[in-house]
N, C-alpha and C positions, 0 to 999 in steps of 0.2 A: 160481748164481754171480751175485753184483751186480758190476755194471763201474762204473766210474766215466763223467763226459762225455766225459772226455779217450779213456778205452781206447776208449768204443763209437766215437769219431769215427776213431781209428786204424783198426779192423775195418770199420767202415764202408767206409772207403776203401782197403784193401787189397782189399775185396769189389769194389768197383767196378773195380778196377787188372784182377783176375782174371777178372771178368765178359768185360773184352775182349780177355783175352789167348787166349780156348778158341773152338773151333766145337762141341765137344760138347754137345750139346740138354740131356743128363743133368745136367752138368754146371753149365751155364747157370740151369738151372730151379733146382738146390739152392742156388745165389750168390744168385737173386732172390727164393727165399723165405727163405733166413736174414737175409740186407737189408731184408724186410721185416718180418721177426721183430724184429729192433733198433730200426727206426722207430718202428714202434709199440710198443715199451717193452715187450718182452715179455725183458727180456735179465735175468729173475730167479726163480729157481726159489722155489717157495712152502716154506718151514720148515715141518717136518714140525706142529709146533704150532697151525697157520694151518689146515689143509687138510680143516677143517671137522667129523673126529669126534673124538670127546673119548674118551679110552680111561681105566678107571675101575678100577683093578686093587685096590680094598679090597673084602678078604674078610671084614670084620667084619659081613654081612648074616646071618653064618649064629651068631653070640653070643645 
């Protein structure tokens, strides 16, 4: 999913809002690492066409 500036500063900051609303350790730790998933620009899944193998489905090798 690509987000836009505006969405990631929304989730950013609802991350944060929720960060301090919990004492759960579990809880805590999955807020700080999707906040840092976002900072550092990881908030876009690779298209399947991207993701390095080429799939070749011509059967014309056996003509």
């Amino acid at each position: 999913m690509k987000l836009s500036s505006e969405e990631q500063a929304v989730i950013e900051k609802a991350l944060k809002s929720a960060y301090g609303l919990t004492t759960d350790q579990e809880e805590l730790k999955l807020h700080q690492e999707l906040l840092e998933k976002l900072q550092a620009g990881e908030n876009s899944q690779t298209p399947a066409n991207e993701d390095g193998f080429r799939y070749d489905y011509d059967d014309s090798s056996d003509v």
